[in-house]
C-alpha positions as CSV (number, residue, x, y, z in Angstrom):
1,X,-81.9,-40.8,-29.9
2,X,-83.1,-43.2,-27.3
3,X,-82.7,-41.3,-24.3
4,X,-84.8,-38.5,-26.4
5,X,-87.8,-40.8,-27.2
6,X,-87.8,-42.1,-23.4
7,X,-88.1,-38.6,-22.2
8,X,-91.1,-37.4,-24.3
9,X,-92.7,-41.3,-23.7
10,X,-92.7,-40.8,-20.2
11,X,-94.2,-37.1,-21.2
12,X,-96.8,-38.5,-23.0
13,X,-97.2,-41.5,-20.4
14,X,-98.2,-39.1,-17.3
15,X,-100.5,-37.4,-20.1
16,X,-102.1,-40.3,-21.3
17,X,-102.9,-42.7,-18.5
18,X,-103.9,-40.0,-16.5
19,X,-107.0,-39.5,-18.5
20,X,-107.9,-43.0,-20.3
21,X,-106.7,-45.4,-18.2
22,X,-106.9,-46.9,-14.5
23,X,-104.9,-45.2,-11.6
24,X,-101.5,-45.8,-11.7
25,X,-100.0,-47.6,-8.5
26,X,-97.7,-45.1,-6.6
27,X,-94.7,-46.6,-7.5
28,X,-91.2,-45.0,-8.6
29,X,-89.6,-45.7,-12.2
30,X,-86.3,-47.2,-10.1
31,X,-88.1,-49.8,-8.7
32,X,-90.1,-50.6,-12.3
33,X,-86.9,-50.9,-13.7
34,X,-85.4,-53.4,-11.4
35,X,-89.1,-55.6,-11.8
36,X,-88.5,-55.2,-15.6
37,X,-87.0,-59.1,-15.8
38,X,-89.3,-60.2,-13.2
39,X,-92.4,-62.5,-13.3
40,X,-94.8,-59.9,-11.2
41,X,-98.4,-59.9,-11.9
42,X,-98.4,-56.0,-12.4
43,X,-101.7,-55.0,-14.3
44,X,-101.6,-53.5,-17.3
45,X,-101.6,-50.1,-15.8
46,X,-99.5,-50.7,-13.5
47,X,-96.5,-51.1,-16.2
48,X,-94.6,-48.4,-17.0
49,X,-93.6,-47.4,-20.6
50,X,-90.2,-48.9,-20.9
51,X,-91.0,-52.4,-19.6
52,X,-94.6,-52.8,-21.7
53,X,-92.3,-51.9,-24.7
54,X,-89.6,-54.6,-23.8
55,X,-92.5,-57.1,-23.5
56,X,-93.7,-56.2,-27.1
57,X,-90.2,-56.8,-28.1
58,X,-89.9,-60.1,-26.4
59,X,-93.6,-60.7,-28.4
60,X,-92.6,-59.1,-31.6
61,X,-92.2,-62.5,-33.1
62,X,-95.6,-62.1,-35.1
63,X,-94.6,-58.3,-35.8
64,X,-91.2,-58.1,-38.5
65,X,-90.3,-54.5,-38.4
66,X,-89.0,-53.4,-41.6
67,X,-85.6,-51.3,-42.1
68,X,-86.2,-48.0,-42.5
69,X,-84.0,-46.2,-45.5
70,X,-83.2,-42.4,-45.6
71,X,-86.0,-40.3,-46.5
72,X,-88.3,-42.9,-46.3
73,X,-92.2,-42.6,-46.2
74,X,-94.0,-45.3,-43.5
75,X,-97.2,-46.3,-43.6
76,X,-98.6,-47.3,-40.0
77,X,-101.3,-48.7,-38.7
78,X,-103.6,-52.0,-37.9
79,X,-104.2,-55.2,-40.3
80,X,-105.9,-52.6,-42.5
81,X,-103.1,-52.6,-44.3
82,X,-102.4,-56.2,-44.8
83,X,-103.5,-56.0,-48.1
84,X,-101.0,-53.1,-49.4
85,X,-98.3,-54.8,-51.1
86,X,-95.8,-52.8,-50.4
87,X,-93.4,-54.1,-53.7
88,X,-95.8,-52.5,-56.1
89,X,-95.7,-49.5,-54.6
90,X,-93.0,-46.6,-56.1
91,X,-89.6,-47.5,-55.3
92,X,-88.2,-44.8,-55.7
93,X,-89.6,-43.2,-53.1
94,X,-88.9,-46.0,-49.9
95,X,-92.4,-46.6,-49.1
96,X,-92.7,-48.9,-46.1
97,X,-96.0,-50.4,-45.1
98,X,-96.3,-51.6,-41.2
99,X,-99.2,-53.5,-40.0
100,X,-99.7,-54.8,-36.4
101,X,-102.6,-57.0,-36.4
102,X,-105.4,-56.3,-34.1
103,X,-103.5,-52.6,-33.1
104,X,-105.0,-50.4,-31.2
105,X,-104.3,-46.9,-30.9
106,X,-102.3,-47.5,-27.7
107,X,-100.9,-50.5,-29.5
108,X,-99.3,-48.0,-31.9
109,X,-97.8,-46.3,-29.4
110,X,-96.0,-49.3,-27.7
111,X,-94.3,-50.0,-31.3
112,X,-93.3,-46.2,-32.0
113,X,-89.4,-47.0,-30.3
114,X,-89.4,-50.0,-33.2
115,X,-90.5,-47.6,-36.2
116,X,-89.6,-44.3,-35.6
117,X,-86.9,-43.0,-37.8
118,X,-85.2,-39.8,-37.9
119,X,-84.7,-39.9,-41.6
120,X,-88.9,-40.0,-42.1
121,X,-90.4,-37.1,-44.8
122,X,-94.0,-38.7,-43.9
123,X,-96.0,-40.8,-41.6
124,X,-99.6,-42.2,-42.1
125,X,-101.1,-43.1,-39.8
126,X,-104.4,-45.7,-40.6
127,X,-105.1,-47.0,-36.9
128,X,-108.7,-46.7,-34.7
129,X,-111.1,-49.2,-36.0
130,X,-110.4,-51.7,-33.7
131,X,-110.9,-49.1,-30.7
132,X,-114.5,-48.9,-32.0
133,X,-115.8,-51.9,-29.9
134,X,-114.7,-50.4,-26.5
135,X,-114.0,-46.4,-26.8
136,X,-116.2,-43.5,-27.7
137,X,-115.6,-41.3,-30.7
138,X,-114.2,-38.9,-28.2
139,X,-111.8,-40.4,-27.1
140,X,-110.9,-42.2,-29.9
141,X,-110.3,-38.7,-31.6
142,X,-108.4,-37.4,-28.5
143,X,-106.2,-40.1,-28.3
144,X,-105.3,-40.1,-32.2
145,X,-104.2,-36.3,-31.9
146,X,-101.9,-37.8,-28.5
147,X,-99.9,-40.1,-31.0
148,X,-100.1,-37.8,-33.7
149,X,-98.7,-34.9,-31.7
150,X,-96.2,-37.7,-29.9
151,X,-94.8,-38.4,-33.0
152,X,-94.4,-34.7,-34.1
153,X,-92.9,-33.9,-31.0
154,X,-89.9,-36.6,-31.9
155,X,-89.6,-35.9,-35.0
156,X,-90.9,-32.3,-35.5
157,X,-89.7,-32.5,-39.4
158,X,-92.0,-35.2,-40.5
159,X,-95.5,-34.8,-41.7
160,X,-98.0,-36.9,-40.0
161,X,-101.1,-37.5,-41.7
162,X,-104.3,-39.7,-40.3
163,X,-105.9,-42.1,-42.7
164,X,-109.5,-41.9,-42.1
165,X,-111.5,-45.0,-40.9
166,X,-112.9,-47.3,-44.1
167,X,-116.1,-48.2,-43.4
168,X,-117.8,-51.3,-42.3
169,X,-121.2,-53.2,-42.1
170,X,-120.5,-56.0,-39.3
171,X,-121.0,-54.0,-36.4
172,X,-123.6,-50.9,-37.0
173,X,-122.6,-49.2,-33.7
174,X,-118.8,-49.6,-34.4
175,X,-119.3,-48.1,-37.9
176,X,-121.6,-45.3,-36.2
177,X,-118.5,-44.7,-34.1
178,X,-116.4,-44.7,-37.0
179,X,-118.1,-41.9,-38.6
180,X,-118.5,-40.1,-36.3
181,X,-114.3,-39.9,-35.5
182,X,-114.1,-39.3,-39.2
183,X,-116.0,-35.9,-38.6
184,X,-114.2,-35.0,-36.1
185,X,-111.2,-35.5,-38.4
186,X,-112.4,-33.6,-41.2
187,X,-113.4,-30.4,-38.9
188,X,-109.8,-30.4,-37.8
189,X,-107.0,-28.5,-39.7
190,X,-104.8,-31.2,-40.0
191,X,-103.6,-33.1,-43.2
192,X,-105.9,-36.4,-43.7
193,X,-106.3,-39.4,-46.3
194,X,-110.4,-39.1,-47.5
195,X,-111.6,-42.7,-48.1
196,X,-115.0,-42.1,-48.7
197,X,-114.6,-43.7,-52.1
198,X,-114.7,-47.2,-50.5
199,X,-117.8,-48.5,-50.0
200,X,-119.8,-51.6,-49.0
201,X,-118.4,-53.7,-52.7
202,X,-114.7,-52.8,-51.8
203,X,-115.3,-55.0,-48.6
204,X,-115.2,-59.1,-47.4
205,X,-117.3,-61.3,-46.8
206,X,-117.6,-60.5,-42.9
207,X,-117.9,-56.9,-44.0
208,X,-114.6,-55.5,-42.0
209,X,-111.5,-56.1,-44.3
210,X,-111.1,-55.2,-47.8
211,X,-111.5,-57.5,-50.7
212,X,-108.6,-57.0,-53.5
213,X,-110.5,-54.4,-55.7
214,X,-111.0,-52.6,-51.8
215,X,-107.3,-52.5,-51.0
216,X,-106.6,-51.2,-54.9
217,X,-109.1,-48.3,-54.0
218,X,-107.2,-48.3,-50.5
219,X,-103.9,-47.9,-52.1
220,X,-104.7,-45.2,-54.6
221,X,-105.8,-42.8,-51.7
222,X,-102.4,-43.6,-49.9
223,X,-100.4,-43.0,-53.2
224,X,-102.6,-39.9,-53.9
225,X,-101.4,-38.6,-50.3
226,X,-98.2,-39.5,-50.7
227,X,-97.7,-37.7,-54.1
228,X,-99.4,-34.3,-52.8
């Protein structure tokens, strides 16, 4: 199982940096490996695949990966979903809820070896909003269907669905962004989670994260999902 997912991670890896990130350094994966432990200043995309995912383990302290139980349904993504409380959902179906705070879409990625269960009917994914500040909608789209299509690569019997952004008034550009990836995700053919239905009351004070009558709404459109 893990020399399966290191096989299609270094897949995606030559994919993915390739086109979003800085020039790899022409170094070989033998010589990565024997730096793994050490204290070298290697930029970040300089590291390869297997040694930025041991640092996230070593860092995982503020991350608590939950156990995942057969036929189990996770629910993926960025602090979004901090306010999902994952006992009130339906037991019986092994809903599991799994925020990383501040995740970006690559940030996702990293995690996947930590998540990733063979035993999964369904994944959503709800990650994106915090590539709004730096990325284009483009890209941002792009690089969801990467993860999306990494995932269904590894585990070609789950359905992976994307949770569309929620919107947000503290940054007009990021929410113009934000939009604008949604459309991209509607014109697709792929299975999504609509959450038009939450609106500038559902939200905080600072206009990003969901008050408690905003994560109800939030919830309902990930049960609805889940049920169809």
């Amino acid at each position: 199982m893990e020399r399966q997912l290191i096989k299609v991670r270094k897949e995606y890896k030559e994919l993915y940096y390739k086109k979003h990130f800085e020039l790899i350094k022409d170094q070989s994966e033998s010589n990565l490996d024997k730096s793994q432990n050490s204290s070298s200043s290697l930029t970040e995309g300089d590291l390869s695949i297997h040694k930025r995912h041991s640092e996230n383990k070593n860092e995982s302290g503020k991350f608590k990966f939950k156990k995942i139980n057969k036929k189990s349904i996770l629910i993926l993504g960025d602090s979004s979903l901090n306010g999902i409380e994952e006992s009130k959902l339906p037991k019986t179906r092994h809903i599991r809820v799994q925020p990383i705070p501040g995740a970006k879409i690559d940030d996702v990625y990293k995690n996947l070896g930590d998540v990733l269960h063979h035993d999964l009917t369904k994944l959503i994914l709800h990650v994106g909003v915090n590539n709004t500040n730096t990325d284009t909608a483009e890209d941002i789209f792009k690089n969801l269907m990467s993860l999306k299509q990494e995932i269904e690569k590894y585990l070609p019997n789950c359905d992976v669905i994307i949770s569309n952004m929620i919107k947000r008034t503290d940054n007009p550009d990021a929410q113009r962004i934000s939009e604008s990836v949604n459309k991209q995700i509607k014109a697709s053919n792929m299975k999504y989670i609509e959450n038009d239905n939450i609106n500038e009351k559902h939200l905080g004070k600072r206009g990003l994260h969901l008050n408690p009558n905003g994560n109800a709404k939030f919830a309902a459109n990930l049960l609805n999902a889940i049920r169809s």
